[in-house]
N, C-alpha and C positions, 0 to 999 in steps of 0.2 A: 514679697518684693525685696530682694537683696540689696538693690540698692537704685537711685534714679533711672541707670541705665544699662538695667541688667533684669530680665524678666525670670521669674523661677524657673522656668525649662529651658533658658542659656544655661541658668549656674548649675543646673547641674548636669546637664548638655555635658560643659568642660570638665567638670568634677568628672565623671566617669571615665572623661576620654584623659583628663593627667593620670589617672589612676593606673589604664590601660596601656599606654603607653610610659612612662617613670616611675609606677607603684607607688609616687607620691602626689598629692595634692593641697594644697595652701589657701589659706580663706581666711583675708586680712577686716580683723572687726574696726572699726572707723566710726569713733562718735559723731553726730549729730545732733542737729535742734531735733530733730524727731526721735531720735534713741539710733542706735546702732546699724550702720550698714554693713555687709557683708562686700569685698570686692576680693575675686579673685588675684592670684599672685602664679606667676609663669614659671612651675619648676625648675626649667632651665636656668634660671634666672637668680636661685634661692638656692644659699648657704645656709646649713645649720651649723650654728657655736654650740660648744659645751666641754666642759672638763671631766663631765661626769657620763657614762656610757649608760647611765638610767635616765635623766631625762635631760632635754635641749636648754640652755640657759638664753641663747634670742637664735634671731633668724634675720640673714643678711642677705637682701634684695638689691640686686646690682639692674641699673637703668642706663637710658641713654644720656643722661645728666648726672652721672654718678652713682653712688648708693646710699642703701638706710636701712636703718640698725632696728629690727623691730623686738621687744620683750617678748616673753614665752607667752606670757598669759594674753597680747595681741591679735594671736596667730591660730587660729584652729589647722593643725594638723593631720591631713586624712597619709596615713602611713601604712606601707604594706609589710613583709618580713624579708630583714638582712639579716644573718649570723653577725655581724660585727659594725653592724651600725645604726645610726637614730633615724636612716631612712630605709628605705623600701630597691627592692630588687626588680630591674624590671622584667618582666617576660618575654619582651624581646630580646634580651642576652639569652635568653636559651633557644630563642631562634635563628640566632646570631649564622649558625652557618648554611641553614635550612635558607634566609632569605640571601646569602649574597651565593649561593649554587643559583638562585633559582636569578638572580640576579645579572649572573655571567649567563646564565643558560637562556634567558629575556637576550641579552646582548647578542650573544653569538646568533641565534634565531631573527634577529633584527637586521646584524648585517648580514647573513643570507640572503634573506628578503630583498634587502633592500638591493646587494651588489647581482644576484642572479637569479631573483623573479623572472626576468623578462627573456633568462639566456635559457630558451630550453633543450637547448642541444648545441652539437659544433659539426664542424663539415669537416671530413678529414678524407685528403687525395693520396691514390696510392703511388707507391714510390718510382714506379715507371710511367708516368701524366708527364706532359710536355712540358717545359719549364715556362711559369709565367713570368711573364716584364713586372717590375712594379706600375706599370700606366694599367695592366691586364687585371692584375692581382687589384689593384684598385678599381677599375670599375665593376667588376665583380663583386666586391664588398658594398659598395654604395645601390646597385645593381638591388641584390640581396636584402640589403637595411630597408630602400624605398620601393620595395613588392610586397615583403615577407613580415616585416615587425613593425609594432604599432597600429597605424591608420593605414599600412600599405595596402592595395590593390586587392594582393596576395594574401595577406594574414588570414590563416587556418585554414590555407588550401593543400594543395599536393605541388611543393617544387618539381621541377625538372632538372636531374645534376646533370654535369658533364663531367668527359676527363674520367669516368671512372669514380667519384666522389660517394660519400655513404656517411648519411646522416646520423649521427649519435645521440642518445636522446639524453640528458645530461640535468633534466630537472629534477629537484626536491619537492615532496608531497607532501603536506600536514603530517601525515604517519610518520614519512619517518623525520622529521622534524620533532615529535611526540609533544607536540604543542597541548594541547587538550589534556593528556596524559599528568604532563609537568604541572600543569596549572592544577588539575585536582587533587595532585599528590602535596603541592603548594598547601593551598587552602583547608586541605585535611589537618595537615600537622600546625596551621596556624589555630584550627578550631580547636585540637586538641591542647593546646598549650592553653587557651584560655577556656575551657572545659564547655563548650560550647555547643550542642548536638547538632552532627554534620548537615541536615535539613533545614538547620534556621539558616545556613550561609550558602544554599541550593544548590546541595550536594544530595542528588534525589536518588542516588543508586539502593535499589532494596528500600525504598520508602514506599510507605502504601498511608492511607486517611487514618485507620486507628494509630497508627506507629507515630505518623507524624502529630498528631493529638498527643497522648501522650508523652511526648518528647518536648513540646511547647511546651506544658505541665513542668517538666524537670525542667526549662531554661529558666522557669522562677522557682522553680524550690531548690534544687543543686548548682546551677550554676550564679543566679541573680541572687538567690538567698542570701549568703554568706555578706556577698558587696552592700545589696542595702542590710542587713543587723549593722558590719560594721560602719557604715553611714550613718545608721539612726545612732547608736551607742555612743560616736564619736561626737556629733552633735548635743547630744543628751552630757555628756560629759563637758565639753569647752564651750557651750552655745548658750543652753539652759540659765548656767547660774548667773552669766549678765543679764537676764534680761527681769524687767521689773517685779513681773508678778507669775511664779512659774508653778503656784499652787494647785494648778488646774490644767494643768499643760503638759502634753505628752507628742510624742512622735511616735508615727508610726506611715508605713507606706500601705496603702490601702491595693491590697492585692486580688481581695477577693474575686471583682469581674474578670480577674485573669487567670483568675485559678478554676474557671468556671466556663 
């Protein structure tokens, strides 16, 4: 129980997802009548001070009422690895130009859709067709809109042209849109950045029952492994020595029915 109003599979719900997203996470200790609460603190939100590049001297929490200045020893720190500083890298800077392609390439596929789903072709008269009025040329258009598209009449019949006229067919398909394509080439390179096996995010190409058994297997030893040690260790280390009586007391995440 972290604290009144935070149940154990919130805190660490969020713990995992600051982690995944900022490579940092913060977990503010808060005494109490009943001994110590645990309340999360919003990376975004958190400044580390220090003059020394070995460890953080406090941690500055900026809010909607200002800010506050919290000691080192306050503040359990889950930190991933910078070369040059007391916080953590995140992994989405190395996906940095993988999601804004995939970003603009959502957009562009967006207004397609949206400006020439409905257009799937155009009518085009040849150069010797009698010249129309615009009263002609107008109700032919209107003509056209209230037979042919939408709720008309006509929709997904066989027009009749005149004048010589020859329908073009001028739609885009899923294919070459490469909708499906983008999105698994997406999702591939996001599971690889977070070392992820591409079946647990239902990416089923070449998956069969033993493969995929065994690849659940490595999401807790290769990839979940590394996250909880450093989680228990981090704990073990900033968590442990406040509390009253720790002669008896160990952490550990209880894997076995998973590994199983």
């Amino acid at each position: 129980r972290p604290n009144a109003y935070t149940t154990r599979f919130r805190m660490f719900s969020s713990l995992v997802h600051d982690l995944g997203i900022f490579d940092d996470a913060y977990w503010v200790k808060v005494k109490t009548a009943n001994g110590i609460s645990l309340m999360r603190l919003a990376p975004q939100n958190v400044t580390v001070h220090g003059d020394s590049m070995l460890v953080p001297d406090a941690y500055e929490v900026r809010g909607a009422k200002g800010k506050r200045v919290y000691p080192r020893d306050q503040v359990i720190h889950f930190r991933g690895y910078s070369p040059d500083s007391l916080t953590g890298s995140s992994p989405i800077e190395s996906l940095r130009q993988v999601l804004a392609e995939e970003f603009e390439a959502s957009r562009m596929r967006e207004q397609t859709l949206r400006n020439g789903a409905r257009t799937s072709g155009y009518l085009t008269r040849p150069v010797g067709a009698p010249e129309w009025s615009p009263a002609a040329r107008d109700r032919f258009r209107n003509g056209w809109q209230a037979q042919y598209t939408r709720n008309g009449a006509g929709a997904g019949g066989t027009p009749i042209l005149e004048d010589g006229m020859t329908f073009v067919n001028a739609s885009m398909t899923p294919q070459q849109l490469q909708y499906i394509e983008v999105r698994k080439l997406t999702r591939e390179e996001v599971a690889s950045a977070y070392f992820i096996p591409p079946p647990m995010v239902g990416l089923m190409d070449g998956a069969t029952f033993s493969n995929i058994t065994e690849q659940h297997k490595m999401l807790y030893q290769d990839t979940l492994g590394p996250w909880l040690s450093m989680i228990v260790e981090e704990l073990q280390l900033q968590l442990l020595p406040d509390l009253p009586d720790t002669q008896n007391v160990y952490l550990e995440f209880n894997l076995a029915e998973k590994l199983r």
